[in-house]
Backbone as JSON, one array per atom type, in Angstrom:
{
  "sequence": "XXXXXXXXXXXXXXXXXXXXXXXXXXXXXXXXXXXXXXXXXXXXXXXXXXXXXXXXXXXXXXXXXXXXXXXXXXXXXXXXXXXXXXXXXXXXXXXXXXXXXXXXXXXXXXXXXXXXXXXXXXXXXXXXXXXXXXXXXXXXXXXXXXXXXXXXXXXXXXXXXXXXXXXXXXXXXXXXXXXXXXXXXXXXXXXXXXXXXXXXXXXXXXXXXX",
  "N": [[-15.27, 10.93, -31.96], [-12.59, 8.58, -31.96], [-10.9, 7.5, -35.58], [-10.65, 4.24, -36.38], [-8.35, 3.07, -36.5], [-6.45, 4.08, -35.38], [-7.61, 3.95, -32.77], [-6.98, 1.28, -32.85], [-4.64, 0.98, -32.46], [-3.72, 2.05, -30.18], [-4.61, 0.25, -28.43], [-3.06, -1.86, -29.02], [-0.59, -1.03, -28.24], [-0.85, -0.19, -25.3], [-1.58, -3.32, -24.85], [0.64, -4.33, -25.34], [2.15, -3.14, -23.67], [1.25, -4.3, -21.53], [1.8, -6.75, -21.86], [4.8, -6.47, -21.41], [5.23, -6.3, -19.39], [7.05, -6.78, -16.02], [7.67, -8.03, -12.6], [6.53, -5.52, -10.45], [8.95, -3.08, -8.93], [9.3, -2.64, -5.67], [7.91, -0.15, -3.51], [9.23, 2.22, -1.33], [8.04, 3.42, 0.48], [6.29, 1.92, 1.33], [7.66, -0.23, 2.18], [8.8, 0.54, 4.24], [6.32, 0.58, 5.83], [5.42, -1.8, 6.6], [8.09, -2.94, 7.29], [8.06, -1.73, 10.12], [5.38, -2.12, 11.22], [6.04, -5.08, 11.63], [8.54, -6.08, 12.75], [9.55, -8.62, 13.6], [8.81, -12.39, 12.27], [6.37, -12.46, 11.46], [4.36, -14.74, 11.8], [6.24, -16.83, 13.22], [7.77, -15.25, 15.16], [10.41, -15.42, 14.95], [13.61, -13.37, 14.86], [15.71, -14.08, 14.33], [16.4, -15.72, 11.82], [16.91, -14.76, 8.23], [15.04, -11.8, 7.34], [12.04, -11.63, 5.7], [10.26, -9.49, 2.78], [6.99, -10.7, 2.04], [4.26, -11.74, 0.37], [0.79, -12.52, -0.08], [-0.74, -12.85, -1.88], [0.58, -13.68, -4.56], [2.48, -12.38, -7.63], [2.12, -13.99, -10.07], [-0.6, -14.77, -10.19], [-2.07, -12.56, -9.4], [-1.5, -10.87, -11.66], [-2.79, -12.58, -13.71], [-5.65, -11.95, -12.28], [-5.77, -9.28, -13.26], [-6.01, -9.58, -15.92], [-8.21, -9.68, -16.87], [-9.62, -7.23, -16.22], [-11.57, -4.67, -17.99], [-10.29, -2.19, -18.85], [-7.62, -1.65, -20.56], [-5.47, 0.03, -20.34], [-5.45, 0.6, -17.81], [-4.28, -1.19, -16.93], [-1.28, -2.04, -16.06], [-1.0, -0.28, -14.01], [-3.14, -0.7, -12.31], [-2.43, -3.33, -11.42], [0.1, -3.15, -10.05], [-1.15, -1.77, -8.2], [-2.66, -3.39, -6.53], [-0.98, -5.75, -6.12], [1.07, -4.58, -4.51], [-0.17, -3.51, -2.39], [-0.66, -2.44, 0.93], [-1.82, -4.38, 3.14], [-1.5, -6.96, 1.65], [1.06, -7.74, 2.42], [3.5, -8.92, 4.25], [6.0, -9.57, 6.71], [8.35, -12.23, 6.96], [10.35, -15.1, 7.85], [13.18, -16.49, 6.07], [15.1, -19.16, 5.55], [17.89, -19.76, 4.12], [19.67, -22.26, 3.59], [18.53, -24.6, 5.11], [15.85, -24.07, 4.29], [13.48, -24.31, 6.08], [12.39, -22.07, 6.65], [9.31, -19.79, 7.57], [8.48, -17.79, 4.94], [10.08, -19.37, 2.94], [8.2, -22.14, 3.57], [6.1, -21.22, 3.02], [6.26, -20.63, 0.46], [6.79, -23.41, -0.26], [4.04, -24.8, -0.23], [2.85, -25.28, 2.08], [1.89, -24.32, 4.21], [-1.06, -22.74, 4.74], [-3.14, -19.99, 2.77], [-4.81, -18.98, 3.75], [-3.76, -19.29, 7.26], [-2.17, -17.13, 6.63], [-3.23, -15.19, 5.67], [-4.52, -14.49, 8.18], [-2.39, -14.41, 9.96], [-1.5, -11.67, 8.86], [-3.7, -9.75, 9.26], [-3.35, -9.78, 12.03], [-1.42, -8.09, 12.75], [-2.57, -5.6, 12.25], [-3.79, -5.41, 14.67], [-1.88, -5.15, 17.11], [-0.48, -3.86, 19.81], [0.24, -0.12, 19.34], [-0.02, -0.41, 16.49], [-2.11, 1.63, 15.47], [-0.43, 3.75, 15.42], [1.57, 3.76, 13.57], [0.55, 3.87, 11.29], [-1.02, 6.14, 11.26], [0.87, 7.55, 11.06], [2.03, 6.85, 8.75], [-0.38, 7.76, 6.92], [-0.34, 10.43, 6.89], [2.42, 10.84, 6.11], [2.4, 10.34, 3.28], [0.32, 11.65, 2.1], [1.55, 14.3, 1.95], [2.66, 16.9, 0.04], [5.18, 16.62, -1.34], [5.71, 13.44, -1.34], [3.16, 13.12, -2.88], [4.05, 13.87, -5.51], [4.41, 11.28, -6.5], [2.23, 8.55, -8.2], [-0.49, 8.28, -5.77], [-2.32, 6.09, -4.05], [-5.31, 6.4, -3.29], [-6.91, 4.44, -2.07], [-5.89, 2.88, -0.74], [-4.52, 5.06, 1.3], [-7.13, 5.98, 2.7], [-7.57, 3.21, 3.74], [-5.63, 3.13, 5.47], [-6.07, 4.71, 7.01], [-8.4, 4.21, 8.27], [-7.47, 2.44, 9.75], [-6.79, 3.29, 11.96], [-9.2, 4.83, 13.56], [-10.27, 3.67, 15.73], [-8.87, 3.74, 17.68], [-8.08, 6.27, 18.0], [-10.61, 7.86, 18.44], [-11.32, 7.76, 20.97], [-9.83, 9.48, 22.29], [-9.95, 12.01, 21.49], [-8.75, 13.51, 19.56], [-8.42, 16.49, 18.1], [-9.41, 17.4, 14.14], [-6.35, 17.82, 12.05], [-3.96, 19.83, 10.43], [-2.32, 19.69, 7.06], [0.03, 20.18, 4.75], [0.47, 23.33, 4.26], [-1.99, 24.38, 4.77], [-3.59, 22.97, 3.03], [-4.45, 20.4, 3.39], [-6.92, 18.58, 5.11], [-7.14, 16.43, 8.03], [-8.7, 13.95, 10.12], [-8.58, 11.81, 12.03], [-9.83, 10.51, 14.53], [-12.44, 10.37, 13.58], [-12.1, 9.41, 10.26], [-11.6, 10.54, 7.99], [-10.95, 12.93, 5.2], [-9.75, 15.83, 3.6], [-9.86, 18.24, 1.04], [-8.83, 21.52, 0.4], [-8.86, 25.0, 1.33], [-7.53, 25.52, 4.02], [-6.14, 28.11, 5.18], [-3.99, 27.78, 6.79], [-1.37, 28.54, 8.83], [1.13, 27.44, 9.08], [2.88, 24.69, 8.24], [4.62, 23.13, 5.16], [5.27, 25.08, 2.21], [2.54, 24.39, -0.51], [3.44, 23.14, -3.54], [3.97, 24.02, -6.86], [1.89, 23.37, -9.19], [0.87, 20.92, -8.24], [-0.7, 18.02, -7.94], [-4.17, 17.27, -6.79], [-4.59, 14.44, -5.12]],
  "CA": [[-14.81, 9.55, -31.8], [-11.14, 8.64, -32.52], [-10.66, 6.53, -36.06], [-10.45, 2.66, -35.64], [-6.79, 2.85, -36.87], [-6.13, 5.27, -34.23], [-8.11, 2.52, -31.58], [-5.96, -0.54, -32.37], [-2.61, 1.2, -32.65], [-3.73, 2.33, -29.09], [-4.94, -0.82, -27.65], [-1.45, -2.94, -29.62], [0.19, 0.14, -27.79], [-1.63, -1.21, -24.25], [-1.34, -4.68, -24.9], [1.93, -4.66, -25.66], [3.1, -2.47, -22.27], [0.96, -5.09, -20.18], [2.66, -8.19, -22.07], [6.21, -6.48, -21.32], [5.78, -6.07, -18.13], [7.4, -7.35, -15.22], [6.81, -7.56, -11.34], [7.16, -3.96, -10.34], [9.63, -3.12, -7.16], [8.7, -2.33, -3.88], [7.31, 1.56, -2.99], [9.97, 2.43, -0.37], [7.24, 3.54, 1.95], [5.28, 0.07, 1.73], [8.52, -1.37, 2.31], [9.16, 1.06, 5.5], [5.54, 0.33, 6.84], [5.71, -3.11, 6.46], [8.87, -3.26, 8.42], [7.28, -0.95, 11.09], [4.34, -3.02, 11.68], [6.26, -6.12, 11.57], [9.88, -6.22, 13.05], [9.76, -9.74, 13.63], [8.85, -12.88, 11.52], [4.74, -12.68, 11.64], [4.35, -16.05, 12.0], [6.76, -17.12, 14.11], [8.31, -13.95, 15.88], [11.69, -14.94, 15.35], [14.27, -12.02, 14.15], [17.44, -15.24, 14.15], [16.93, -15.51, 10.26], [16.6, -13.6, 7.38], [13.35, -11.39, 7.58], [11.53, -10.74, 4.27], [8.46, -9.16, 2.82], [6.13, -12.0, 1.59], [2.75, -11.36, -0.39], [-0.54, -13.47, 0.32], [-1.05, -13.33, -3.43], [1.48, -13.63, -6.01], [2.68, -11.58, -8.89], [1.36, -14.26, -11.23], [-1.8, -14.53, -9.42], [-1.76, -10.87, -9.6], [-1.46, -10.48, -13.48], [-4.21, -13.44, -13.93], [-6.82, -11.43, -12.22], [-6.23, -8.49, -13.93], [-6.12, -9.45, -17.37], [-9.77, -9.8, -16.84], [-9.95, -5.91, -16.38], [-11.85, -4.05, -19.1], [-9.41, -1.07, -19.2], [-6.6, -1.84, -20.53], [-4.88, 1.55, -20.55], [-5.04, 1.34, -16.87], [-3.98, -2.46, -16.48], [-0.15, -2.33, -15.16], [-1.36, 0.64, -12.39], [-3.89, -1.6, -11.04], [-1.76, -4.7, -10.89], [0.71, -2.59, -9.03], [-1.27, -1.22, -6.82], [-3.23, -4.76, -6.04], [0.03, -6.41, -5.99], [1.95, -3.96, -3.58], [-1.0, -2.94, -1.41], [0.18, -2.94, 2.26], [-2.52, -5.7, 3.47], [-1.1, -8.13, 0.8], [2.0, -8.21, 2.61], [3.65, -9.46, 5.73], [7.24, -10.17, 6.94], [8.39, -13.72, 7.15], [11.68, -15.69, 8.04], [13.56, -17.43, 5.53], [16.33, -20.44, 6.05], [18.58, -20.42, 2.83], [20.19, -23.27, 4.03], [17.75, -25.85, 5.13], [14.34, -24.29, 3.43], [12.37, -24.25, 6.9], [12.1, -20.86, 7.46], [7.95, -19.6, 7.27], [8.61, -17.72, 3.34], [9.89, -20.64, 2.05], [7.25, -23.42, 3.88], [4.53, -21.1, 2.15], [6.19, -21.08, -1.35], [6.45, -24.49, -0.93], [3.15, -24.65, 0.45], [2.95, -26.72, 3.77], [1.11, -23.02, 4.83], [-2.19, -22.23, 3.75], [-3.44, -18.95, 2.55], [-5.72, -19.17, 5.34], [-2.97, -18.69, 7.96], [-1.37, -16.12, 6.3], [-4.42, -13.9, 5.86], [-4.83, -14.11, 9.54], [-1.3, -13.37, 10.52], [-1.37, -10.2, 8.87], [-4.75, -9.12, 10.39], [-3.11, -9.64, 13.98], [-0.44, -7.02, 12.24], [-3.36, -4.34, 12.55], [-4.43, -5.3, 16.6], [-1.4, -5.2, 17.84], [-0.44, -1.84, 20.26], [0.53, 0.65, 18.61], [-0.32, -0.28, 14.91], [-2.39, 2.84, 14.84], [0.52, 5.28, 15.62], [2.39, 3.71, 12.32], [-0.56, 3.98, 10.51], [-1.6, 7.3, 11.16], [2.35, 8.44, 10.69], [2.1, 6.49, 6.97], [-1.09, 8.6, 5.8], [0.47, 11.56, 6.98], [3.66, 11.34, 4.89], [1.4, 10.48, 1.82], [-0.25, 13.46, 1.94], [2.61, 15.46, 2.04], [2.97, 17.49, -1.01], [6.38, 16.08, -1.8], [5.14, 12.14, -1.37], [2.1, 13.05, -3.73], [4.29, 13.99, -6.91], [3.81, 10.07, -7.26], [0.94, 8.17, -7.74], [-0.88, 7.81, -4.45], [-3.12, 4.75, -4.33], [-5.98, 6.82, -2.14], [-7.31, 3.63, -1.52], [-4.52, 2.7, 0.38], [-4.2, 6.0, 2.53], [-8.09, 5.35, 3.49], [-7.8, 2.21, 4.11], [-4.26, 3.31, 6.48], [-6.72, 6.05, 8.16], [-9.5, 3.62, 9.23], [-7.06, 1.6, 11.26], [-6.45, 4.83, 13.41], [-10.53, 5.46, 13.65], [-11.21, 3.17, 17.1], [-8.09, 4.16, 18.71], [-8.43, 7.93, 18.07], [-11.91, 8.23, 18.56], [-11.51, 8.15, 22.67], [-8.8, 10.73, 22.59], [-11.06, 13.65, 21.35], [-7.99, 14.79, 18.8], [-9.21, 16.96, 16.35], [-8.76, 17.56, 12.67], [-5.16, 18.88, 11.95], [-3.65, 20.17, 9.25], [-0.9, 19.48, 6.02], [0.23, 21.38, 2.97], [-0.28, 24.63, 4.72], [-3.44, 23.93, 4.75], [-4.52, 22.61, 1.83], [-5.27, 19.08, 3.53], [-6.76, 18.21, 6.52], [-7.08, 15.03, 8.09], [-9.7, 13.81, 10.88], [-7.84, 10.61, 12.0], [-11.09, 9.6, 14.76], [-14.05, 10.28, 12.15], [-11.96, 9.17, 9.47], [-12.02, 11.34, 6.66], [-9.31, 13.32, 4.43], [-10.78, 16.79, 3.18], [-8.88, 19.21, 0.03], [-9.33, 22.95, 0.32], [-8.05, 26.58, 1.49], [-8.19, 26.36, 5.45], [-5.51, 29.18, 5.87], [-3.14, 27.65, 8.22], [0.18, 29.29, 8.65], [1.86, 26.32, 9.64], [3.57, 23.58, 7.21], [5.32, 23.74, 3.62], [3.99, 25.68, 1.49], [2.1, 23.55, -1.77], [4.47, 23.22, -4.8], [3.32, 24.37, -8.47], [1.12, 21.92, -9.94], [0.75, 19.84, -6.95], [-1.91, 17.87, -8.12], [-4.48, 16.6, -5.79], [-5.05, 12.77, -5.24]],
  "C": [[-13.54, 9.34, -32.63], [-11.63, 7.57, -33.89], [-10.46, 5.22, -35.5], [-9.42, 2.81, -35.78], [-6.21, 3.2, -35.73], [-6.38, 4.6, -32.72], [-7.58, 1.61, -31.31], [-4.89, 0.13, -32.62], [-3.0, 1.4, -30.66], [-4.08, 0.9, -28.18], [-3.91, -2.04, -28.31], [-0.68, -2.35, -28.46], [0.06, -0.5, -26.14], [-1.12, -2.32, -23.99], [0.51, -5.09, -24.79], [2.84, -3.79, -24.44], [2.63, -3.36, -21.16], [1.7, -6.16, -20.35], [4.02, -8.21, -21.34], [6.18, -6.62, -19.7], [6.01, -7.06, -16.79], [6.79, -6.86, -14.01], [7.52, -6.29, -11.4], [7.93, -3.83, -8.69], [8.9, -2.43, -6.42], [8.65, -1.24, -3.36], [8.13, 1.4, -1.54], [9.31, 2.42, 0.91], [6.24, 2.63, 1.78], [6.2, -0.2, 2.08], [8.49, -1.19, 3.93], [8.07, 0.77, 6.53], [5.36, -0.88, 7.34], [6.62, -3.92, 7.64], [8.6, -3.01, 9.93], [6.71, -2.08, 12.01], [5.04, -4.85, 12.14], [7.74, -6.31, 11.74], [10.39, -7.36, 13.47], [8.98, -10.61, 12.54], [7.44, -12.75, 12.27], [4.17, -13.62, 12.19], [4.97, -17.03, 13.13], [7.62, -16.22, 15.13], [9.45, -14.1, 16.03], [12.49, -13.68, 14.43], [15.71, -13.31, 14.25], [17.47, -15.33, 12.65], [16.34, -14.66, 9.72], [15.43, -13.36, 7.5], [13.0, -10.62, 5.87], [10.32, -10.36, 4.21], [8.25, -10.41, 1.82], [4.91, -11.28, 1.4], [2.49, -12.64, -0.51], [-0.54, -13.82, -1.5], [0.01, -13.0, -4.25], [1.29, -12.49, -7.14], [1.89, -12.44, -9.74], [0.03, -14.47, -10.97], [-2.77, -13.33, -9.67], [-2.56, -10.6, -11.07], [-2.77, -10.99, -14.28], [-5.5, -12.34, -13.56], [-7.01, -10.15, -12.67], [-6.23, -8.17, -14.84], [-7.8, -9.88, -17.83], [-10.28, -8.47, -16.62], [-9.83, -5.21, -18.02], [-10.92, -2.62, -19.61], [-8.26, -1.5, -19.47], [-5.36, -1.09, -20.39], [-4.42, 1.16, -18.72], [-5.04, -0.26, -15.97], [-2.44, -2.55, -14.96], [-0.54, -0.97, -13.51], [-2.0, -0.16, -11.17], [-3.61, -2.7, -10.75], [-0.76, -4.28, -9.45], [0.34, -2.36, -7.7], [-1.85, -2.56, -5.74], [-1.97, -5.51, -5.55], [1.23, -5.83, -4.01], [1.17, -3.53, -2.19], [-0.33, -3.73, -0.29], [-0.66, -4.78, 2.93], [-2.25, -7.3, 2.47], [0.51, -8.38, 1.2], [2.69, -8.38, 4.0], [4.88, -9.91, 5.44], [7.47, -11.48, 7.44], [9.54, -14.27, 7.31], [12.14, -16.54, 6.89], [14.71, -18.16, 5.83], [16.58, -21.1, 4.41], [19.26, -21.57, 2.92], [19.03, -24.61, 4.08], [16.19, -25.61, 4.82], [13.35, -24.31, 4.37], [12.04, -22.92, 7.41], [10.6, -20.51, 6.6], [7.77, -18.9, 5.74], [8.88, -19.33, 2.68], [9.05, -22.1, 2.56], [5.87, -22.4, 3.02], [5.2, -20.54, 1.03], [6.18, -22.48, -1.62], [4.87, -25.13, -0.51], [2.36, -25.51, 1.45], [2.72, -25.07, 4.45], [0.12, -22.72, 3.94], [-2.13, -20.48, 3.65], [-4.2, -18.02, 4.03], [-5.05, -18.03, 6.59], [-2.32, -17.46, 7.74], [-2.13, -14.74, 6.89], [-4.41, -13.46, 7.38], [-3.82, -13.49, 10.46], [-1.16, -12.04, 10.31], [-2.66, -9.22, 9.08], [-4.34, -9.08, 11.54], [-1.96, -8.48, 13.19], [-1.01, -5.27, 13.35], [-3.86, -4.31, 14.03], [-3.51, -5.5, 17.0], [-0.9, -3.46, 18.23], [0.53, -1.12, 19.53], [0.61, 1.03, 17.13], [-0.8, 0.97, 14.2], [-1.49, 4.17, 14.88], [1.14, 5.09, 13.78], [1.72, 4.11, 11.32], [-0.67, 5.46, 9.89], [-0.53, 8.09, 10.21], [2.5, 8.49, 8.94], [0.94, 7.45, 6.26], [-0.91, 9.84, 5.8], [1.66, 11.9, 5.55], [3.28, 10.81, 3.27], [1.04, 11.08, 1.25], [0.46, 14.44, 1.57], [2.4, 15.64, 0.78], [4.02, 16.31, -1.84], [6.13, 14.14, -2.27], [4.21, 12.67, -2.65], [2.35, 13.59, -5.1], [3.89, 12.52, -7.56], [2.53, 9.83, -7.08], [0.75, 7.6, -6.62], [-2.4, 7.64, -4.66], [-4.15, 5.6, -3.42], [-6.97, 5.58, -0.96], [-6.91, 3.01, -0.43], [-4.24, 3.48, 1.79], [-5.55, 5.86, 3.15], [-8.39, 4.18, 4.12], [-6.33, 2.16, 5.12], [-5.45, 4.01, 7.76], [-7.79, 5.09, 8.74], [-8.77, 2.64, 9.74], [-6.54, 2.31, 12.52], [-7.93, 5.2, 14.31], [-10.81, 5.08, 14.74], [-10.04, 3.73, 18.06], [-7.9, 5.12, 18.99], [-9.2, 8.72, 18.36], [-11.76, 8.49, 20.08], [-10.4, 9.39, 23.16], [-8.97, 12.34, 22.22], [-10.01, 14.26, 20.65], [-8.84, 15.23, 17.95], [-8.35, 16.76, 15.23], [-7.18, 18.05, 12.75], [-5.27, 19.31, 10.3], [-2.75, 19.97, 8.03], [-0.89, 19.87, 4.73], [-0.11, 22.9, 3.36], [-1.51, 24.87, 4.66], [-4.43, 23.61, 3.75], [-5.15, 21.06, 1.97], [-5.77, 18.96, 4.85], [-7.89, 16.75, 6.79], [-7.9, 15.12, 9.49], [-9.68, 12.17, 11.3], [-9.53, 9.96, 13.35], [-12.37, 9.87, 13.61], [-13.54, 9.38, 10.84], [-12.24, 9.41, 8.15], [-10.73, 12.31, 6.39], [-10.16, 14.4, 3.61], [-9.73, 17.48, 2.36], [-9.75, 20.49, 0.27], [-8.76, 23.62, 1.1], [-8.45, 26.66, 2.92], [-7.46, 27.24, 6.24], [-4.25, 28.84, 6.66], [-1.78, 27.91, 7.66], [1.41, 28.37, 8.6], [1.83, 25.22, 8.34], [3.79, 23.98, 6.09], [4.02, 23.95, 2.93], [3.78, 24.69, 0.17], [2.96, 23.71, -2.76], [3.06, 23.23, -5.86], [2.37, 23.26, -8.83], [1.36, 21.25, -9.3], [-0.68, 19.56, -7.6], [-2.81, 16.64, -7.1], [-4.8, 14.96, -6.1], [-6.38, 12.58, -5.09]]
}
C-alpha cells in the first residue's frame, strides 16, 4: 500500500488535471461520421446555412455528471469519451445573422431535449446508416487508428447498428490486422487472436489491443 503522502500528492495531482481542464476537441473520425450520417441539418434538412455539430448534452452538463465519478485518475477520459460519443451528437443549421437557425433555437432553448434525442435516432434508420457504420468500426480497428485511445464502447455500439441489416445477407466474419482481428458485423461481435490471414497490414510493435 502506497504512503498517504504519496495518496494526496496523487489525488492534488488528479484534482488539479480535472479542475484545468477544458472542453476537449473533436476526434476527427467522430467529426467525419457525424458528417456522413448527417449531410443535412437533422432537424430541418436544410444544407442553405451553416451546418454544425451540436451535442444533446453539454460540456458543462458533461463535467457535472462526472465529478460524481469515484475514480478520479480516470475522470477527464470519461468526460471525453461521454462528451464526444457519436450518439450525443447531431448536425444542425445555424443563422449568424438572425439566430433562427435549429443550433441556436436549442441553445436558446425554444427546442427540447426531447426532440433532439429523437432526431438523432432517425440518424441510425435511415438507408444506408449501416454501410457508414460498419466502414467507422472498421477504420477503428485498424492498427494505425488504435495507437489512440479507442472508446470500445463506441465501436460496439457502431457494430450493433450493422447487426439487422447484415444479418439477411449471410456475410461472414472477415478479417483486419492480418489477422489479428476479426469482425462478425451480422452476429455482432469483435474477436482478438492469430487467425493466419495473409491479407492486410501487418500489426505494428506494441500494438496494443483495445
Amino acid at each position: 500500500m502506497a504512503p498517504r503522502g504519496i495518496i494526496r500528492a496523487r489525488t492534488t495531482e488528479y484534482d488539479t488535471a480535472w479542475d484545468s481542464m477544458g472542453r476537449p476537441p473533436l476526434p476527427r473520425h467522430v467529426e467525419d461520421l457525424i458528417k456522413q450520417l448527417s449531410p443535412e441539418c437533422s432537424l430541418c434538412g436544410t444544407t442553405a446555412r451553416t451546418l454544425q455539430i451540436a451535442h444533446i448534452i453539454g460540456w458543462p452538463e458533461i463535467r457535472q455528471r462526472v465529478e460524481r465519478h469515484p475514480h478520479r485518475a480516470g475522470r477527464p477520459q470519461i468526460a471525453t469519451n461521454m462528451f464526444h460519443n457519436p450518439w450525443n451528437m447531431l448536425r444542425l443549421c445555424r443563422d449568424y445573422d438572425h439566430r433562427t437557425g435549429c443550433h441556436d433555437r436549442q441553445e436558446a432553448g425554444e427546442i427540447t431535449e426531447e426532440v433532439i434525442v429523437e432526431a438523432r435516432a432517425a440518424l441510425d434508420r435511415l438507408p444506408g446508416a449501416e454501410r457508414i457504420y460498419g466502414a467507422f468500426v472498421d477504420q477503428r480497428l485498424l492498427a494505425k487508428a488504435r495507437k489512440e485511445v479507442v472508446d470500445m464502447n463506441v465501436v460496439l455500439g457502431g457494430l450493433a447498428q450493422v447487426v439487422d441489416a447484415t444479418a439477411s445477407t449471410g456475410r461472414p466474419p472477415y478479417l483486419l490486422n492480418h489477422g489479428t482481428v476479426q469482425v462478425n458485423r451480422a452476429q455482432g461481435w469483435i474477436q482478438w487472436g492469430n487467425y493466419g490471414c495473409p491479407d492486410g497490414p501487418e500489426p505494428e510493435t506494441g500494438d496494443r489491443e483495445a
